[in-house]
Backbone bond lengths (Angstrom), bond angles and torsions (degrees), N, CA, C in turn:
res aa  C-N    CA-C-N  psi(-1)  N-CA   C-N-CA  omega(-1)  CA-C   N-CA-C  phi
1 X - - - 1.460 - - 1.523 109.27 -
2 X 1.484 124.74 126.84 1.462 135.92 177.52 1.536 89.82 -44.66
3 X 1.806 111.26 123.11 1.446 103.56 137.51 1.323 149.06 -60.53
4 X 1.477 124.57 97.53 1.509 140.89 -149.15 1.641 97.62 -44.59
5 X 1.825 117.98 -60.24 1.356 111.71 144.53 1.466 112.46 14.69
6 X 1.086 111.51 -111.23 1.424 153.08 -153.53 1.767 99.46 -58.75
7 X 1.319 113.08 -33.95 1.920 109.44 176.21 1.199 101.73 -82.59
8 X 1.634 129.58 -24.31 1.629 126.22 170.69 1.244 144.15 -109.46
9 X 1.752 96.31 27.97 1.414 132.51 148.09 1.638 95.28 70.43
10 X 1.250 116.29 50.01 1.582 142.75 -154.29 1.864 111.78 -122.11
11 X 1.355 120.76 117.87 1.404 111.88 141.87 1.460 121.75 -51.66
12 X 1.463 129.25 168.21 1.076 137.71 169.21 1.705 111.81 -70.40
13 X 1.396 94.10 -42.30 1.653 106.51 174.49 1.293 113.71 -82.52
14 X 0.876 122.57 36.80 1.696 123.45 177.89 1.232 108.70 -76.40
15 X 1.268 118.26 160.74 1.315 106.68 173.74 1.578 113.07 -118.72
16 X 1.468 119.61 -158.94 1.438 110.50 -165.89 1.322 115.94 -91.32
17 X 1.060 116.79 21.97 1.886 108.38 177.53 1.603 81.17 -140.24
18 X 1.288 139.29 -15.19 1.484 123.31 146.12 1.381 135.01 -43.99
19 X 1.372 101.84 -53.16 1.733 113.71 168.69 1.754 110.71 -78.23
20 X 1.459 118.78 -38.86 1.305 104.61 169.93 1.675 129.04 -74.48
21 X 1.546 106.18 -0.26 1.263 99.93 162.31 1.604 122.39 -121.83
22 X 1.836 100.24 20.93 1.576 107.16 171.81 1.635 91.48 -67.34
23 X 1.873 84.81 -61.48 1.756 108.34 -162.86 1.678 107.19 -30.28
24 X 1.438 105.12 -65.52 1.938 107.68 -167.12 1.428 107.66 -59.57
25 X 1.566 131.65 -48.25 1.442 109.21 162.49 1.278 133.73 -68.94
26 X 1.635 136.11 4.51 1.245 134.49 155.72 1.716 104.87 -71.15
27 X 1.712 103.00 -55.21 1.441 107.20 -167.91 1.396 123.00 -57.32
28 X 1.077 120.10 -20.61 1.761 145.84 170.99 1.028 110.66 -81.69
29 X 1.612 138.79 -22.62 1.542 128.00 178.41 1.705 104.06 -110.07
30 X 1.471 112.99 -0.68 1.469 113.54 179.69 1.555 105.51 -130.00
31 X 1.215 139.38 -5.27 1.182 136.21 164.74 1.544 112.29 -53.16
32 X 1.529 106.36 126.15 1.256 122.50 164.86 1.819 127.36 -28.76
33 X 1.146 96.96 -46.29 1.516 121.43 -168.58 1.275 93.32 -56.96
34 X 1.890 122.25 -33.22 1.533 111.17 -128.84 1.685 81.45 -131.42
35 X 1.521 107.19 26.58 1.596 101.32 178.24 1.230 109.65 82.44
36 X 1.072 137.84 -9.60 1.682 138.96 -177.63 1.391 120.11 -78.57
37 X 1.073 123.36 154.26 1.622 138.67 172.70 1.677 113.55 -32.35
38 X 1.152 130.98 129.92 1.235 118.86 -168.78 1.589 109.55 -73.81
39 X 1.803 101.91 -52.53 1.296 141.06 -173.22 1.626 100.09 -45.51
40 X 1.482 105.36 -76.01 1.166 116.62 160.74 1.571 132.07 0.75
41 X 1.741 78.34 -85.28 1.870 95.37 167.17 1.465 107.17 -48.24
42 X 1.253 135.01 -72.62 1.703 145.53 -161.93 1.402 81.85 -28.54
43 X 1.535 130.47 -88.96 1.111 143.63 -139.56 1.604 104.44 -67.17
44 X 1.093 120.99 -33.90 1.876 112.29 168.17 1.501 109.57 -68.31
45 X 1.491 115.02 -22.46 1.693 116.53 -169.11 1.579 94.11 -87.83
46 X 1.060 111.16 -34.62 1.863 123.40 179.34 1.786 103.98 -50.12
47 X 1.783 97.76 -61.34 1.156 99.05 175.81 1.596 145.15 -48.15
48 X 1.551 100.19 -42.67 1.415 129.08 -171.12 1.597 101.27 -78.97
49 X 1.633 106.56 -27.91 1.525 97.67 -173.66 1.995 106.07 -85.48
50 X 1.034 99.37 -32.53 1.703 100.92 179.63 1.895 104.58 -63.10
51 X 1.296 112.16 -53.17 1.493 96.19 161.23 1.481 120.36 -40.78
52 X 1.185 116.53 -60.87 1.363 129.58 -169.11 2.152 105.08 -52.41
53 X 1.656 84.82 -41.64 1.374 59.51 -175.05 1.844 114.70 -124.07
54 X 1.437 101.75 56.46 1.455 150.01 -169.77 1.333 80.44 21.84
55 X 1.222 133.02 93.62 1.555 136.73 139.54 1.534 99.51 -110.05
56 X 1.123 121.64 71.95 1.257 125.28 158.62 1.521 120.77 -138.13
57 X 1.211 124.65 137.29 1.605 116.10 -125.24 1.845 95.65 -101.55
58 X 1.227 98.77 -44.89 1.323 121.00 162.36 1.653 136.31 -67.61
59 X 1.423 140.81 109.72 1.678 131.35 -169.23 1.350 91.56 50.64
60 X 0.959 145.56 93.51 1.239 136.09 159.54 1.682 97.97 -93.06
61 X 1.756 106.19 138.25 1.992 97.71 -160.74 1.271 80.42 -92.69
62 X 1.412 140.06 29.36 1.845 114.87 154.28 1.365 87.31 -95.24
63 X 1.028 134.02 -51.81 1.571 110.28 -157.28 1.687 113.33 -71.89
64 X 1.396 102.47 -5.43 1.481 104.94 174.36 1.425 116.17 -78.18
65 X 1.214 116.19 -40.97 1.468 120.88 -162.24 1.665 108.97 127.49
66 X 1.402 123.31 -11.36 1.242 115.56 -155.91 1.213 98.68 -79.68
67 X 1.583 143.16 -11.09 1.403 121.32 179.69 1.687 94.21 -143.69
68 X 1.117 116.08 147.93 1.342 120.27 -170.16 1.469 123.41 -56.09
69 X 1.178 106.82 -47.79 1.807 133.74 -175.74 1.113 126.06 -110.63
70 X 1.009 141.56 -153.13 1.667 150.55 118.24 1.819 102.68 -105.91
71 X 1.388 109.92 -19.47 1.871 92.40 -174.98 1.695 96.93 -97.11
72 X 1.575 111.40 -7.08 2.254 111.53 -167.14 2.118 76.72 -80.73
73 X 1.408 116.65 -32.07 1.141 108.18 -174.62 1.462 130.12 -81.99
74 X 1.298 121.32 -20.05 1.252 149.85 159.12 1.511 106.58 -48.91
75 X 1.468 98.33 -56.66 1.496 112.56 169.97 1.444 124.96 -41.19
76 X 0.811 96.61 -74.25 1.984 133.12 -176.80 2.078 101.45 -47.64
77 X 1.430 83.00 -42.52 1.719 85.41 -167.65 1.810 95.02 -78.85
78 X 1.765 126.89 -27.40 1.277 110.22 -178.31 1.656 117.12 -74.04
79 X 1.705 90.49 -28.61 1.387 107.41 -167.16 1.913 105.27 -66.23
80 X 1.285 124.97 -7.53 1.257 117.82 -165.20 1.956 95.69 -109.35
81 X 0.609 119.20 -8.07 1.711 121.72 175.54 1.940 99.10 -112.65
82 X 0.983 92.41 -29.11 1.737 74.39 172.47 1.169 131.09 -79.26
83 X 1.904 97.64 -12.96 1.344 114.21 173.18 1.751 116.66 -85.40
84 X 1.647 106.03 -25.10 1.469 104.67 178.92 1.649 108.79 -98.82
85 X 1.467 122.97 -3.44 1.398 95.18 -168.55 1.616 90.14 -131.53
86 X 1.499 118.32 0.81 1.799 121.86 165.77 1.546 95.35 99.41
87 X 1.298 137.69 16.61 1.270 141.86 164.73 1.491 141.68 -176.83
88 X 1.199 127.05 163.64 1.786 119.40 -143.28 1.694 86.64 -61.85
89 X 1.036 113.10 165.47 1.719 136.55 -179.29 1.743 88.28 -87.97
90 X 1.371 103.06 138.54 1.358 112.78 173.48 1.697 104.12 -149.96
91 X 1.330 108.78 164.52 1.858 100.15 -177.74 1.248 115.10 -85.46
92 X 1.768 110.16 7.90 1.839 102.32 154.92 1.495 129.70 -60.81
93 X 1.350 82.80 -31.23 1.537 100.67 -157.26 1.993 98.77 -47.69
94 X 1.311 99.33 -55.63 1.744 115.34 -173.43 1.419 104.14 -52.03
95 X 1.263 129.08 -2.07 1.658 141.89 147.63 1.327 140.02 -109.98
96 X 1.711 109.79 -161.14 1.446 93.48 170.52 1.739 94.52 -111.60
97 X 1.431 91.60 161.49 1.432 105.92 -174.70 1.524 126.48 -119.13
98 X 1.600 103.88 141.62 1.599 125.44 -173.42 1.320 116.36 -29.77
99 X 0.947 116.91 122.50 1.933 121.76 161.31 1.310 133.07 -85.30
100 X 0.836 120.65 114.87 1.519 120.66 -174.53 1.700 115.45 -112.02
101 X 0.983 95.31 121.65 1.934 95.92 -172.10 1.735 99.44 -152.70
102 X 1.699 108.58 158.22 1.513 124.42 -154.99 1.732 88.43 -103.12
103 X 1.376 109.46 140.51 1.635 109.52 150.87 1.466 119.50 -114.98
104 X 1.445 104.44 121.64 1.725 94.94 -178.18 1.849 107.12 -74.92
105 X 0.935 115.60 110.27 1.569 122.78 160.79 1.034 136.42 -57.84
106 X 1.499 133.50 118.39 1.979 110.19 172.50 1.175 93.60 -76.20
107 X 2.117 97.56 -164.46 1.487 110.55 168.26 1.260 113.43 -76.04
108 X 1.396 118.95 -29.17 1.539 116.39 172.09 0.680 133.34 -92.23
109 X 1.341 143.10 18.65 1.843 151.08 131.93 1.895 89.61 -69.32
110 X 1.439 135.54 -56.27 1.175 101.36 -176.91 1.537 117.64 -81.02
111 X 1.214 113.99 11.04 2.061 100.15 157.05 1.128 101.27 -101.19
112 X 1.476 150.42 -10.98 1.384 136.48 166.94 0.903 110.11 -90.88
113 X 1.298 129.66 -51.70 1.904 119.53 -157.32 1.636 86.65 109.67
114 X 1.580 95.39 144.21 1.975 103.71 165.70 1.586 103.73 -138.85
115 X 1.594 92.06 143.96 1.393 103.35 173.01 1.524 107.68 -134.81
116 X 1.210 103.67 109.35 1.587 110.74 -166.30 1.990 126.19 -152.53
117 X 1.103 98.90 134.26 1.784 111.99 177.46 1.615 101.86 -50.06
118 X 1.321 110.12 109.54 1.626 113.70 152.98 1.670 110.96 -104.63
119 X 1.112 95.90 143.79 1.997 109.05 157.78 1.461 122.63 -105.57
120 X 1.543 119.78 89.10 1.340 146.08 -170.70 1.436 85.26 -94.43
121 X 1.848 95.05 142.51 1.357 131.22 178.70 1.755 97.16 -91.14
122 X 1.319 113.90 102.93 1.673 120.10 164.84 1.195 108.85 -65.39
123 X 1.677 126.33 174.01 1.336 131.13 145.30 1.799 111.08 -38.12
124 X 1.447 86.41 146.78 1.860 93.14 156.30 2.116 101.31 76.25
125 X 1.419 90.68 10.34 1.737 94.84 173.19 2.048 104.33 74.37
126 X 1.198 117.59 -1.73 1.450 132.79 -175.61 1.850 90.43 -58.51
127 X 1.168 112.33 125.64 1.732 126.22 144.43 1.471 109.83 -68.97
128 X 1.379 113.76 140.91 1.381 112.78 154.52 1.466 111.80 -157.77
129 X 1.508 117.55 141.42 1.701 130.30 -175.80 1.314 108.48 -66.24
130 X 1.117 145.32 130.95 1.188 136.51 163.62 1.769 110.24 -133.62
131 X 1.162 98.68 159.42 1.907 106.65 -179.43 1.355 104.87 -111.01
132 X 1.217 130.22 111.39 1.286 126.80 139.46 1.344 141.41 -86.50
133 X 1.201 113.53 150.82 2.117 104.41 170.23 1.221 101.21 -122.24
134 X 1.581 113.19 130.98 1.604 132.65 176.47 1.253 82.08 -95.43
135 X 1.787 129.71 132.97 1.084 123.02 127.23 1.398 136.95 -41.91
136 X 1.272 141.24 162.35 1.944 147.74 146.14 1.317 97.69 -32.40
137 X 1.198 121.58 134.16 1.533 126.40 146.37 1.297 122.44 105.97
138 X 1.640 104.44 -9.59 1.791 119.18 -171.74 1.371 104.85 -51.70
139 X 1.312 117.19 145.89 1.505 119.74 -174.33 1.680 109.03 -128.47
140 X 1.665 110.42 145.78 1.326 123.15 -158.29 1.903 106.68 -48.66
141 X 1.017 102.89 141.71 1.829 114.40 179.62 1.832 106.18 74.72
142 X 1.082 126.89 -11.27 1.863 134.20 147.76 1.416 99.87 -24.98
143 X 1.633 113.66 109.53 1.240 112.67 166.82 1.924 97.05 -97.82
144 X 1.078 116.15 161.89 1.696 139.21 169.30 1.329 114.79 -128.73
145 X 1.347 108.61 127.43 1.367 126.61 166.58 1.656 122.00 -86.39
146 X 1.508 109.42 109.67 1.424 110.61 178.35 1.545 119.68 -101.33
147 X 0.939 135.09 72.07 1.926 150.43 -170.94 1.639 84.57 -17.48
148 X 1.707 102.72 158.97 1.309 127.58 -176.50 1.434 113.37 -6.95
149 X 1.745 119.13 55.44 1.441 119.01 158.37 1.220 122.26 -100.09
150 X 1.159 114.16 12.17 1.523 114.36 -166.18 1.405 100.96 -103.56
151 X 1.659 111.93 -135.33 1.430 109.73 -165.11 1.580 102.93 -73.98
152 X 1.175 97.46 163.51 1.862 123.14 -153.29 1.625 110.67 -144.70
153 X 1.566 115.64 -8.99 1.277 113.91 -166.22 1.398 129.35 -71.49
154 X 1.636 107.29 -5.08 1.142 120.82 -157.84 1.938 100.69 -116.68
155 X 0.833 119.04 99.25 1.797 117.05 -147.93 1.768 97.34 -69.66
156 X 1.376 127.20 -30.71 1.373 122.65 -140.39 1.657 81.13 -122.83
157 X 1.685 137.87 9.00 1.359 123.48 138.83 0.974 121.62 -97.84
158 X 1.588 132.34 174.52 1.717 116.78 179.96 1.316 100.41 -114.13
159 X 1.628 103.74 141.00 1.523 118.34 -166.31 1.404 130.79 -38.36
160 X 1.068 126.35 147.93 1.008 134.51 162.22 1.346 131.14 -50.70
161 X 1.570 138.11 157.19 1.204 122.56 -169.81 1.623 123.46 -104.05
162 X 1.292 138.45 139.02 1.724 107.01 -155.89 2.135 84.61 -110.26
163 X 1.379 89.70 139.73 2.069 96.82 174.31 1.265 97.18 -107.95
164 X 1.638 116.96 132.17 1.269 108.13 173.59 1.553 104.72 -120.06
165 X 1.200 130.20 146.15 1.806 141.02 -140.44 1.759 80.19 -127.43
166 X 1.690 88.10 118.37 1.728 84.08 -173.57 1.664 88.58 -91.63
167 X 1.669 131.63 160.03 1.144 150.45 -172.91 1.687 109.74 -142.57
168 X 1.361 117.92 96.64 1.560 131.59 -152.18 1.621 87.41 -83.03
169 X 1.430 113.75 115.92 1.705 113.43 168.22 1.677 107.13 -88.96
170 X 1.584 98.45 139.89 1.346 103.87 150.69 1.577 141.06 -8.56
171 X 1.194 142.07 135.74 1.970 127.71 161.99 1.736 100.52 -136.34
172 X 1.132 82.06 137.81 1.285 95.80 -179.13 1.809 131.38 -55.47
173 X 1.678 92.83 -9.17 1.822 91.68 172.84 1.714 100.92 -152.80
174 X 1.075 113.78 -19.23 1.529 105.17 148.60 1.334 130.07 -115.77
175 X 1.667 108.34 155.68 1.112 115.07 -165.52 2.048 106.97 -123.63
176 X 1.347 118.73 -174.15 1.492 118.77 178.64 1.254 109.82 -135.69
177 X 1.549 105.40 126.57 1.726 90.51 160.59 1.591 93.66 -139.58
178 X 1.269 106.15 115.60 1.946 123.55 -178.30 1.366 92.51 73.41
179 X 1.309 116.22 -126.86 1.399 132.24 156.89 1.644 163.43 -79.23
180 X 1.475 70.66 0.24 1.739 95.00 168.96 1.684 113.02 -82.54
181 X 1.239 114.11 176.00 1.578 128.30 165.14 1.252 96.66 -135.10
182 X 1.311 95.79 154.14 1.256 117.22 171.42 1.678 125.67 -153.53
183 X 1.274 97.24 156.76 1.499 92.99 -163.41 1.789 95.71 -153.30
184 X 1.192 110.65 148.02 1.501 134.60 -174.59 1.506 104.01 -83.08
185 X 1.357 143.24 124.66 1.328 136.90 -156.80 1.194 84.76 -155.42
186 X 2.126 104.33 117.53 1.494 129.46 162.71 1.431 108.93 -62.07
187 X 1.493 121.25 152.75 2.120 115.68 155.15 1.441 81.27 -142.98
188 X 1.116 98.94 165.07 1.921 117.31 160.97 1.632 106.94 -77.90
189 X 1.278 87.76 139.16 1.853 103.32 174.39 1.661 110.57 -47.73
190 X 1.226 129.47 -30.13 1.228 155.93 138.52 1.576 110.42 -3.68
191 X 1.420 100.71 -89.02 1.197 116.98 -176.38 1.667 113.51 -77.81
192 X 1.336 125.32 -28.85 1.739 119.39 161.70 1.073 100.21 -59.80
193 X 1.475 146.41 -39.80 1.056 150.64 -168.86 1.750 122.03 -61.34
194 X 1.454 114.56 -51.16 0.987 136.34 -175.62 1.314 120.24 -103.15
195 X 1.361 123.73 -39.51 1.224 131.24 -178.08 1.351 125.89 112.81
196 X 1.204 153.55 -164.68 1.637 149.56 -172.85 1.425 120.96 96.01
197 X 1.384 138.73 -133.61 1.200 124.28 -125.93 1.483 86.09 -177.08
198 X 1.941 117.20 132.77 1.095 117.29 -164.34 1.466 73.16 -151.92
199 X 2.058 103.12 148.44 1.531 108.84 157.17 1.702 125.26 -119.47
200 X 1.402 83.36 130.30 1.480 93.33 -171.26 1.950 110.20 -112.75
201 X 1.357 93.70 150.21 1.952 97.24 -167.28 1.525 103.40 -124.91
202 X 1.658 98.60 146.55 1.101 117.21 -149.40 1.737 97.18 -91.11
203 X 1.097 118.16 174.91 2.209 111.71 -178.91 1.393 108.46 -50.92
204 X 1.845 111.91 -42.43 1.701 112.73 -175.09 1.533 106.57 -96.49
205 X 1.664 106.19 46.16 1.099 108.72 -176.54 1.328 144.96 39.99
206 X 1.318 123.80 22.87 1.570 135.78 169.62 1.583 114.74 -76.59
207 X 1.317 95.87 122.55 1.557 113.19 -173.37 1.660 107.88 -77.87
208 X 1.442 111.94 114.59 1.612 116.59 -172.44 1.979 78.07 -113.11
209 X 1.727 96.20 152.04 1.547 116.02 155.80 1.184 122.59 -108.29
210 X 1.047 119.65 121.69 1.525 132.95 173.65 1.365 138.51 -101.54
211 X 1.421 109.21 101.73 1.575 96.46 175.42 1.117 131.45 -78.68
212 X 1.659 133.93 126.71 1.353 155.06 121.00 1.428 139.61 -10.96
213 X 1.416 110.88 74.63 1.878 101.80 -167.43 1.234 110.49 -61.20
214 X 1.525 126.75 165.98 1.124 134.26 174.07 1.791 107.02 -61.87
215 X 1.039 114.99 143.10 1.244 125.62 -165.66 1.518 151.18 64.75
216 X 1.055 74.67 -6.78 2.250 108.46 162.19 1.170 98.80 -21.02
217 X 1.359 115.63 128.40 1.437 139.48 -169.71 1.535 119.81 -104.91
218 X 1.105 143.63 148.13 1.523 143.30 176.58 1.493 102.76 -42.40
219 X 1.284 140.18 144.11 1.372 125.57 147.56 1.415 113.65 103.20
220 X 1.525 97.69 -8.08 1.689 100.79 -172.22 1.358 111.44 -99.33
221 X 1.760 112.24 131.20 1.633 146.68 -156.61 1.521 94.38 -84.21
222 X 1.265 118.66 140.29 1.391 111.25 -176.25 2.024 84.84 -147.70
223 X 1.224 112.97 152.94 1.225 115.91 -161.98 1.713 105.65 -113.81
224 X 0.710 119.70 126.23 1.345 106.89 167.79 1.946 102.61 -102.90
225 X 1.466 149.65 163.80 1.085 144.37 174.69 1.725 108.81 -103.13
226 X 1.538 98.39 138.93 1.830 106.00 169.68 1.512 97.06 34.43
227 X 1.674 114.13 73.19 1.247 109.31 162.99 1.306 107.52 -157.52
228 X 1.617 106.13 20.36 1.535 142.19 160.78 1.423 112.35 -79.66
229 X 1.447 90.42 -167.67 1.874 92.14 -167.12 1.681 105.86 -86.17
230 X 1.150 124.12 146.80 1.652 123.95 167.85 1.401 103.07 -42.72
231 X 1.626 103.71 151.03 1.587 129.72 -165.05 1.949 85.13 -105.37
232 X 1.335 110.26 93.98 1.242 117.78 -168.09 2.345 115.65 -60.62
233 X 0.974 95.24 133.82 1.361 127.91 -159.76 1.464 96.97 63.20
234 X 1.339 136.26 59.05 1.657 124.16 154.55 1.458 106.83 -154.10
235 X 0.839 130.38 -179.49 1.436 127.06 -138.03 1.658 94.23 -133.24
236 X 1.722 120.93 24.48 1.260 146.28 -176.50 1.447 104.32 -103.94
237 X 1.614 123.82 141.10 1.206 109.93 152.14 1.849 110.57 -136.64
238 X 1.925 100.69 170.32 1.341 93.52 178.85 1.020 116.86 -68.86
239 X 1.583 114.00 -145.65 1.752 128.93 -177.22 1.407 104.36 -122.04
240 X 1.395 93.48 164.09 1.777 110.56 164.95 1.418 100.33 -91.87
241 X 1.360 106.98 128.16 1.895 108.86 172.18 1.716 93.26 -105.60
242 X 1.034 128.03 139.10 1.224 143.36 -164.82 1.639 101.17 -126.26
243 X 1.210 125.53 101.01 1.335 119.04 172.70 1.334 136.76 -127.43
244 X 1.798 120.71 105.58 1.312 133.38 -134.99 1.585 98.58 -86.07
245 X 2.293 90.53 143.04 1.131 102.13 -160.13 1.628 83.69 -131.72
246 X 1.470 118.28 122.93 1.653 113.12 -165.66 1.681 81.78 -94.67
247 X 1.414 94.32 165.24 1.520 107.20 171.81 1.308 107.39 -126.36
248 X 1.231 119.22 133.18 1.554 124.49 -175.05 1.509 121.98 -112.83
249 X 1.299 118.41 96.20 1.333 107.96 -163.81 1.426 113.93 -63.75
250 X 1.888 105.44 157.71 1.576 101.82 -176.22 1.854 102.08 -89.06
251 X 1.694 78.09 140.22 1.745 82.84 158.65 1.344 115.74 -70.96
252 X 1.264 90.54 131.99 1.461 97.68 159.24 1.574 109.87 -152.85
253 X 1.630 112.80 -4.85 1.351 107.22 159.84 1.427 89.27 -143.86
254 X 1.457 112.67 124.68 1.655 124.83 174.84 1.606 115.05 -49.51
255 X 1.363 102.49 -51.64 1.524 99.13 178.32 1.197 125.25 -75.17
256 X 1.557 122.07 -25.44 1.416 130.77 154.44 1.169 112.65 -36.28
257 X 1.308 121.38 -75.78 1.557 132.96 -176.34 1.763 108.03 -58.18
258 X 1.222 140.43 -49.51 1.532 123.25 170.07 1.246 102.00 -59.18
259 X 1.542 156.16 -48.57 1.299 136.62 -161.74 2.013 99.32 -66.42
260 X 1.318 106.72 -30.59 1.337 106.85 -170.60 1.647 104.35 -62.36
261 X 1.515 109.71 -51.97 1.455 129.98 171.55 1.596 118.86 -39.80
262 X 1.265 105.81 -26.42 1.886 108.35 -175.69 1.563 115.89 -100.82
């Protein structure tokens, strides 16, 4: 095993602001970020961390005295990259990193499924095109995992992964609850009244007929079957809830309105 020593241009007896200021001028002239060797870097971060976390078999400088802790050192080693790059050092950093971004959805991308070009904001202010596919059926706050779509800036790691947080928008005449649709459906006082047959359409627009018993009441749920949204990853879908809204014309001429009534 490379003596860690020896990659950070280090005595054994060094002490702790010796090795923490081998480490930051190696890590600053070989960091990725900064145009430097990737490989390079790994192996000084390799180094600095086996000190850090005294796996070194030989003088080890905790058992000497040379650094107070292993966690004052833990410290010390986050505290010196949070100071050069504006935040704690983490093992993303030595890559490229995950994207996370929201898609607002209609109802009809979730009864079809979408497959479509977005332009996501990467690290570093970078644009980039990406393709996703929403399955049928995705439901509001559904995060998705898209493999190495994310950040890319770093050529000699492999990409990052982009999650996109689906966000279910509003429609103006249907609505969702689980897997059903639903939709608010006018008749004439007429026809609640008497009874017959009204057509009502489904989100991908398929015209279903519905019969109306005589005396159908405000408020009343009428079902249509599997003519709801897909039961997402199964080959099931919900219902149409159909829920009757009579319309009552205004008087404004009495005899108008009974001829309308018969």
């Amino acid at each position: 095993m490379q003596d860690p020593y020896r990659t950070l241009g280090v005595d054994r007896s060094a002490s702790e602001s010796d090795v923490r200021r081998a480490y930051r001028k190696l890590a600053m002239e070989h960091h990725p970020d900064k145009g430097g060797d990737p490989e390079k870097f790994k192996d000084i971060t390799r180094a600095y961390d086996q000190i850090k976390k005294g796996d070194v078999h030989v003088n080890d400088p905790f058992s000497q005295g040379g650094f107070n802790t292993r966690a004052d050192f833990g410290d010390q080693f986050n505290s010196i990259f949070g100071q050069q790059f504006g935040g704690h050092w983490h093992s993303q950093r030595q890559g490229n990193r995950d994207v996370n971004i929201a898609y607002n959805i209609t109802l009809e991308e979730v009864y079809s499924g979408i497959n479509k070009d977005l332009q996501v904001n990467m690290p570093k202010g970078i644009k980039k095109i990406v393709n996703i596919d929403v399955p049928p059926g995705i439901k509001h706050g559904d995060k998705i995992k898209f493999s190495k779509l994310g950040d890319d800036s770093l050529k000699n790691f492999t990409p990052g992964d982009l999650y996109v947080t689906i966000k279910e928008q509003k429609h103006t005449v249907y609505t969702r609850s689980k897997d059903d649709c639903i939709i608010n459906h006018k008749i004439p006082v007429k026809l609640a009244m008497t009874g017959g047959h009204t057509e009502v359409k489904s989100i991908d627009g398929s015209a279903f007929k519905l019969a109306i018993k005589s005396g159908t009441q405000p408020g009343t749920k009428l079902r249509i079957p599997e003519a709801g949204f897909p039961i997402f990853h199964t080959k099931k879908t919900g219902n149409l809830i159909v829920i009757i809204s009579v319309v009552i014309p205004a008087i404004t001429n009495l005899n108008t309105t009974i001829e309308e009534l018969k």
